[in-house]
C-alpha positions in Angstrom: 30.5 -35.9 -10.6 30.1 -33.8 -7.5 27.5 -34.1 -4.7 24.5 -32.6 -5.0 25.5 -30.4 -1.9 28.8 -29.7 -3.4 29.2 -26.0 -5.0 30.2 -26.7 -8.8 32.6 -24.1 -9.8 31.9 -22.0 -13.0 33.6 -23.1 -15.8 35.5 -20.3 -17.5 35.3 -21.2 -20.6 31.2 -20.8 -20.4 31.3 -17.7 -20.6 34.0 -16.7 -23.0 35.8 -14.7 -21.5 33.3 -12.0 -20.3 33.2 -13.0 -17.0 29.7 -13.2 -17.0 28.6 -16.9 -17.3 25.0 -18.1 -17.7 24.8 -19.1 -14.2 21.9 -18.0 -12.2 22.3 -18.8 -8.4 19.3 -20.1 -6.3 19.8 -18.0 -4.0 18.7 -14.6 -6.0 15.7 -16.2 -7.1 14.0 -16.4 -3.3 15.4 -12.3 -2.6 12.4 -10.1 -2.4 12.9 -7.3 -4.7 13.0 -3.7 -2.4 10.4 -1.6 -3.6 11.4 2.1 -3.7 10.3 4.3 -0.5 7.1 6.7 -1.6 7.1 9.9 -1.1 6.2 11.6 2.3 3.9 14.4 1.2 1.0 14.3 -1.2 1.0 14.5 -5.0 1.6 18.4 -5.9 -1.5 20.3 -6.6 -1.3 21.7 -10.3 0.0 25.4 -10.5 -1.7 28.3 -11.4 -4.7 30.4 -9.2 -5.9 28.3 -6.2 -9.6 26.9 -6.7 -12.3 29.0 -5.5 -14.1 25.8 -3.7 -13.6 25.1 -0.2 -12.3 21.8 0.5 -15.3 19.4 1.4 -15.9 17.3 4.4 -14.6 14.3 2.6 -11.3 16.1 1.8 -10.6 17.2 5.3 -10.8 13.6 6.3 -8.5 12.8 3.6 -6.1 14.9 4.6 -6.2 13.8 8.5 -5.8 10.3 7.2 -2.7 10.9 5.1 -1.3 12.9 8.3 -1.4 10.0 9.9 0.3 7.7 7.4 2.7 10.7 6.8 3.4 10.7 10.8 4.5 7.1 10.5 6.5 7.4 6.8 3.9 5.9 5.2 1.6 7.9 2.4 -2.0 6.9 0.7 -0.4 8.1 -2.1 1.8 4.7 -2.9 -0.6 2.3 -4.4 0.4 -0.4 -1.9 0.1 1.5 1.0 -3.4 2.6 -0.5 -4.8 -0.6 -1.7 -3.9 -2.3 2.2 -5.8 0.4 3.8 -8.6 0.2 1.4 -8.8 -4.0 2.6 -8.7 -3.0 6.1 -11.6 -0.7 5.9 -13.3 -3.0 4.1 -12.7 -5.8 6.7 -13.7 -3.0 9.5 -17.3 -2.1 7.6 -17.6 -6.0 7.7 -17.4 -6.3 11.3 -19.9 -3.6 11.7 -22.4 -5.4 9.5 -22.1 -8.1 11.9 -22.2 -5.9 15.0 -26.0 -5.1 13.3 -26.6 -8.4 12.7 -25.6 -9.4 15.8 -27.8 -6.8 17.6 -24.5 -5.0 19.1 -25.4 -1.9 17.1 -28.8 -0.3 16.7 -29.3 0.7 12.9 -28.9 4.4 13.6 -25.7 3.6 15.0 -24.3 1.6 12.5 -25.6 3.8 9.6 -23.5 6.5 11.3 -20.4 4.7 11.7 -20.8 2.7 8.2 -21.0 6.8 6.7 -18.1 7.6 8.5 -15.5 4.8 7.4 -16.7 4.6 4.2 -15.8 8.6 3.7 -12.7 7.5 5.4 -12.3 4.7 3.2 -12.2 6.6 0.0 -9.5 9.4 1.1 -6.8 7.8 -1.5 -9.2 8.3 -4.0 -9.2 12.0 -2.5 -5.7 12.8 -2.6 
């Protein structure tokens, strides 16, 4: 009997002839499996006649914030991408709470910034 640290070759006649034996290396178990790149741009808008409504304040912000995951080949559009940013923002309206608690902000302040990221926080919901 081999070592334990000794490669055991296949046995031939385990798999019949195929080639393809029921041997399943260690090795492929611990490989990460590569997740396809997302697309660069936005989901299409449906065709047909443009909406009538403006785009609202919470859309424009959306659309800054995918620019800027778009300017480093990222997009709010993969769900990955999406959920990770949605954590940080959560984590960041966190640290604000404690910036009020901790007297750091005055509540007008941190009512204004907690408006702001949380409209920023919900652009992949807006895309």
């Amino acid at each position: 009997m081999p070592a334990a640290a000794e490669s055991t070759p296949h046995a031939p006649e385990a798999d019949h002839g195929t080639g393809t034996g029921a041997v399943i290396h260690i090795s492929d178990r611990f490989r990460r499996p590569r997740r396809p790149k997302a697309p660069l741009t936005p989901a299409p808008r449906p065709a047909g006649p443009a909406p009538e409504v403006e785009p609202s304040a919470l859309d424009h912000i959306a659309y800054r914030v995918q620019a800027l995951f778009t300017a480093h080949r990222r997009t709010l559009t993969d769900d990955d991408t999406a959920e990770a940013f949605v954590i940080t923002l959560d984590g960041v309206l966190g640290l604000l709470d404690g910036a009020l608690a901790e007297g750091v902000l005055g509540d007008e302040q941190h009512q204004s910034l907690h408006a702001l990221l949380t409209a920023m926080r919900s652009a992949p919901s807006r895309l």
